[in-house]
Structure formats: structure tokens, C-alpha cells
N, C-alpha and C positions, 0 to 999 in steps of 0.2 A: 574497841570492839570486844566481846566478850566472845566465850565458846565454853559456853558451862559442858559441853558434851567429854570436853578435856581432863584428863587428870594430870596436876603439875609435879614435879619435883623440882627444886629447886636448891641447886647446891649453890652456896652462895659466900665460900671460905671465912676464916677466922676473924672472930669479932663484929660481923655484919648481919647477922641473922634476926634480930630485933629490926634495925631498920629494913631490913628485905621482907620479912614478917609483917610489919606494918605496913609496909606501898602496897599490899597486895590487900590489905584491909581483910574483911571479913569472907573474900574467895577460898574456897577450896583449894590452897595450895601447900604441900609439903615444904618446909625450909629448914634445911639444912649446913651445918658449918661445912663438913666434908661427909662423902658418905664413905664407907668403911668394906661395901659390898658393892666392885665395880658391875664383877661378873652376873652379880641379882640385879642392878639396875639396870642395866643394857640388857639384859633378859625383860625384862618389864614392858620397857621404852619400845615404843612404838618408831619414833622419831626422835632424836637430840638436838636441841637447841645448846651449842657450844662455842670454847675458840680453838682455835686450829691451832695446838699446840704438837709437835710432831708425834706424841706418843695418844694424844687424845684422838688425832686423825688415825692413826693406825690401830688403836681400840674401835674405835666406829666401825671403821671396814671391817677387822676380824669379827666383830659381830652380828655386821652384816646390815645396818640400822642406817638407813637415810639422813641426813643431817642437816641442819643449819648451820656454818659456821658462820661467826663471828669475832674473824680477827681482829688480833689487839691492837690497836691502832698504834702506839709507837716499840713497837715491836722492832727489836733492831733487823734494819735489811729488808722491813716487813715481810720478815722469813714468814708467818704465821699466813698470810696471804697466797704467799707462795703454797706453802704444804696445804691450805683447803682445795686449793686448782686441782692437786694430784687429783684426788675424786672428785671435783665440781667436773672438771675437761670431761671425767668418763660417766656424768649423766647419773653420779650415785651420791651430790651432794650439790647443797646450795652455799652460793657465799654473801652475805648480806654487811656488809661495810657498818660499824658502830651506827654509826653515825644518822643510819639512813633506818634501824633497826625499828624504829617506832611505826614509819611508814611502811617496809615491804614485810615485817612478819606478819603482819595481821593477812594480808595475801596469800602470801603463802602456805597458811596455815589454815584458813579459807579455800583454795583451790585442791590441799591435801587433802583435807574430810570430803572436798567434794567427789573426788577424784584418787580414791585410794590406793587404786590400780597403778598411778603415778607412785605411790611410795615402795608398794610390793618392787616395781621394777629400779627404782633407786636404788633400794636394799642388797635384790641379786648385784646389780653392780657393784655395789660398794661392797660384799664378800667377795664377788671377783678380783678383784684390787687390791685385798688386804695384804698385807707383806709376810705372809706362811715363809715359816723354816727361816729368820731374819739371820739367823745367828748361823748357821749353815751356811747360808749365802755369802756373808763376809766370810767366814773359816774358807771356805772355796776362793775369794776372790785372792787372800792372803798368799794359799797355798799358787794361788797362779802367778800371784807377782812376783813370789820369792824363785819360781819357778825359770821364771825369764831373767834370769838377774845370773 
């Protein structure tokens, strides 16, 4: 399915960008090794098509940006499943299994443009959620355990 109305980027890490560059053929898509400006791109994005790595899901939500994840399938514990839930459960992100990614993004991404208002309220959610003051929080938790002790 196509959606010329989209604009891609596509970070697609080291040594793959030739073959990501050519699946996409002659589409308007941006491809990249890494990108170097997280804080510009998540500014940008509308929505992230990503994997739910713990630091990737807690950039999304501080940003505020509705999501696709796409956990890594042999992910040890398949933690990466786990950490997309935290915001999938609160209605600020979606989680679409490798595997099954061909058939439900095209949906998804389909029922977004139709229904925008679906990603505005994603977005509040998932800034709701995001882990503000992380480092605080543990400094606190610390200062409590050693507290009881």
C-alpha cells in the first residue's frame, strides 16, 4: 500500500543503508545510518515507527510522539515487548510483533491519517507517561532504602 502523503525517515544503522535505500526504490524516503539529532527528529515526527528498546520508549514519551513499536523478536525475556506495554496499556502507543509488521502497518497508518485526532490523543498520553526527573526518582528511592536499613 502506498501513502505518498507521508514523509519517511528511516534510520537504518551501520552498513545497511544501500540495501534500505534500494527496497524503497525510487519513494521519497530519507535513509539513514544513524541520525545524529535525536531531539530534531522527534521534533519532526509526527509518529515513530520503532523497537521498544528501554531508552527508545522513554525518548518517545518525553517527546510526547505516538508510536509504533516493533519489538525485537529475540530479545532476551523479550524485555523489549514488555517496555512497549508501558505505553501501549496507557493508549499512547501501539505494538505490532516483527513478524506480523507487513500486514498491520499499512492499517495503522491508514486509520492514523484518517483519524488524526487518534494520534493527538496518543501523543498527550504518551507525554503523560514519560519518566520526568528519572535520576531524581532513583537518588530518592536510594536515599529511602538506605534509610530503612
Amino acid at each position: 500500500q502506498s501513502f505518498p502523503e507521508l514523509e519517511i525517515r528511516h534510520q537504518c544503522g551501520k552498513g545497511n543503508e544501500q540495501t534500505v535505500r534500494s527496497a524503497y526504490g525510487d519513494k521519497p524516503v530519507t535513509v539513514n545510518e544513524f541520525i545524529t539529532d535525536m531531539a530534531e527528529a522527534y521534533q519532526w515526527a509526527d509518529f515513530v515507527v520503532c523497537r521498544a528498546g528501554a531508552l527508545t520508549v522513554a525518548e518517545v514519551a518525553g517527546a510526547g510522539k505516538p508510536a509504533i513499536f516493533v519489538p525485537l523478536p529475540h530479545a532476551v525475556d523479550d524485555h523489549q515487548t514488555l517496555n512497549a506495554r508501558y505505553l501501549a496499556d496507557q493508549n499512547a502507543a501501539k505494538v505490532v510483533a516483527q513478524s506480523a509488521l507487513s500486514q498491520e502497518l499499512p492499517v495503522i497508518l491508514r486509520d492514523w491519517l484518517e483519524n488524526p485526532d487518534d494520534c493527538v490523543r496518543m501523543a498527550a498520553n504518551a507525554k503523560q507517561f514519560a519518566p520526568y526527573n528519572a535520576a531524581q526518582q532513583v537518588a530518592d528511592a536510594c536515599e529511602a532504602l538506605t534509610r530503612e536499613r
